[in-house]
VOPAGU-2260 file (C-alpha; in pm, 1 decimal, decimal comma):
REM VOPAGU-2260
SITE   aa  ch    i         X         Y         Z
SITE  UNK   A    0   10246,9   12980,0    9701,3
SITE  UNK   A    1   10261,5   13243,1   10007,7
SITE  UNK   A    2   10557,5   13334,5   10207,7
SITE  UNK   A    3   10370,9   13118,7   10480,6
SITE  UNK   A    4   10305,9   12839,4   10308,0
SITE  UNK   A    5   10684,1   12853,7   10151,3
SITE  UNK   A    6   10825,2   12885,8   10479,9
SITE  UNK   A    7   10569,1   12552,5   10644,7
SITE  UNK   A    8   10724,4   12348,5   10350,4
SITE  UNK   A    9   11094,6   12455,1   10399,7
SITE  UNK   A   10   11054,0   12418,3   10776,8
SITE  UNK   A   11   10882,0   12044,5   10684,0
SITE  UNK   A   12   11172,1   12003,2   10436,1
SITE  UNK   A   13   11484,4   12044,0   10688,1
SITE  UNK   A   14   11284,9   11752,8   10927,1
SITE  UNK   A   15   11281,4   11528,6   10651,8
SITE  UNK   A   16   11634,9   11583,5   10579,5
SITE  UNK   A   17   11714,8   11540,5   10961,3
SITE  UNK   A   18   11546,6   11227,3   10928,5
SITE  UNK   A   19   11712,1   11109,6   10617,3
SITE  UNK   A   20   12038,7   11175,1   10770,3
SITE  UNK   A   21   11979,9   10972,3   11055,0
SITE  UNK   A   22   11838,7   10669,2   10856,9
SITE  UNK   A   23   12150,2   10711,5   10709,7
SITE  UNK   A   24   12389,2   10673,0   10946,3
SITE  UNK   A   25   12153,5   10415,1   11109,6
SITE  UNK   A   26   12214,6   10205,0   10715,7
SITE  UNK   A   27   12553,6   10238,7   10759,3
SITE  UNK   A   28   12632,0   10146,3   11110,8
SITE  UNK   A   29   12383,9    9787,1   11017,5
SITE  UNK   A   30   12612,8    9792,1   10676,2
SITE  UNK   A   31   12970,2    9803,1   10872,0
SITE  UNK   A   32   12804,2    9516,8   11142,7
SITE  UNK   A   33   12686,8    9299,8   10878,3
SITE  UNK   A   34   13073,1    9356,5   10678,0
SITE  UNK   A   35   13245,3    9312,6   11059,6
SITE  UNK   A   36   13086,3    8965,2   11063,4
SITE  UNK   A   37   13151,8    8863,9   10706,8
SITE  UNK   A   38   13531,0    8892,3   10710,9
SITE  UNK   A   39   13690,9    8822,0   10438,3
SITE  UNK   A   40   13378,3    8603,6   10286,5
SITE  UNK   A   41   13290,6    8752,7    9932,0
SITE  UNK   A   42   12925,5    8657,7    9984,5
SITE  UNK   A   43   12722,6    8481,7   10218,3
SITE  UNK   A   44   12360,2    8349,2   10268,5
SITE  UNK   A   45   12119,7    8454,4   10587,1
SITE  UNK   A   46   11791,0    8268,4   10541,0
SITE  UNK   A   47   11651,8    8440,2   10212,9
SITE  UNK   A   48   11892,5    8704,1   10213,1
SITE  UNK   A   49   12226,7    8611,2    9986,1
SITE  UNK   A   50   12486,3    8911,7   10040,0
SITE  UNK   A   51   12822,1    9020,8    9873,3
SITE  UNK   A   52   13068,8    9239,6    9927,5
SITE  UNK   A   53   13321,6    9204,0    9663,6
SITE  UNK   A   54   13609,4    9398,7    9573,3
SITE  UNK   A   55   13569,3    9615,8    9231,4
SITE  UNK   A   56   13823,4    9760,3    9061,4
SITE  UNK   A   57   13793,5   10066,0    8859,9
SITE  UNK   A   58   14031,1   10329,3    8678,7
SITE  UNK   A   59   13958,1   10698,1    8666,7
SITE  UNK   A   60   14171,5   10987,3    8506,5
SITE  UNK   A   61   14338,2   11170,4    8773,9
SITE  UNK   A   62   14255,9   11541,9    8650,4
SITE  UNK   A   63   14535,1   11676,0    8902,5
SITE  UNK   A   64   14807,4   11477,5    8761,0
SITE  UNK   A   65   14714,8   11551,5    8391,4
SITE  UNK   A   66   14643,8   11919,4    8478,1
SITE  UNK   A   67   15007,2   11935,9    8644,4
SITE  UNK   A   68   15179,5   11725,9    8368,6
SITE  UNK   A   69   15024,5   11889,3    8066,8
SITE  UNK   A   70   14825,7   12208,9    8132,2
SITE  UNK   A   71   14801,4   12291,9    7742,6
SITE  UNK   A   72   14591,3   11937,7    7697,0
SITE  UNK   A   73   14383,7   11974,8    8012,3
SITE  UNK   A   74   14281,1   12300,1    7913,0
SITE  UNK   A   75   14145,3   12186,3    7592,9
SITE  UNK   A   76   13952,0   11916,0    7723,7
SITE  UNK   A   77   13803,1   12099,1    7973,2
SITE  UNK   A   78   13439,6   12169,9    8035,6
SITE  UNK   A   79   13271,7   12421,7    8197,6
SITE  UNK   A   80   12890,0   12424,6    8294,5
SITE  UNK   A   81   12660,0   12577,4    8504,0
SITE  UNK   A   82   12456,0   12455,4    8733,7
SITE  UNK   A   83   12157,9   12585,8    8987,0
SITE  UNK   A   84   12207,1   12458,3    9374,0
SITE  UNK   A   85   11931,2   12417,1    9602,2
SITE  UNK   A   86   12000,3   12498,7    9955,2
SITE  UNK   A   87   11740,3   12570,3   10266,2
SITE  UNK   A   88   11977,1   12733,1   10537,6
């Protein structure tokens, strides 16, 4: 691929983002309307559409805390890896 040709499709690629980013925050804003009306209802039903928003409860280790509290352990366990990152600036 040519510098030209690299340089259309990043050009191409930062609209598309743009455009993602605003569909985005168009999802959300419908997302936080359609919660706003709901309340505290768990789930409801609009013609063929049944919706939920339900609480969900998860636990997670907090790496900080365990890090802080017992650096020897931490340590051990963990990981390092490497990654590549894509960015067009």
């Amino acid at each position: 691929m040519s510098t030209n040709e690299i340089k259309a499709k990043a050009a191409e690629l930062k609209e598309l983002k743009a455009m993602q980013e605003e569909l985005a925050a168009e999802i959300t804003a419908i997302e936080e309307e359609i919660k706003a009306a709901m309340g505290d209802q768990e789930q409801i039903t609009a013609g063929p559409f049944k919706i939920t928003w339900r609480p969900v409860t998860s636990s997670r280790l907090d790496s900080a805390a365990l890090k802080k509290a017992l650096p020897d352990i931490a340590a051990r366990f963990t990981k390092t890896i490497t990654t590549r990152r894509f960015t067009v600036a």
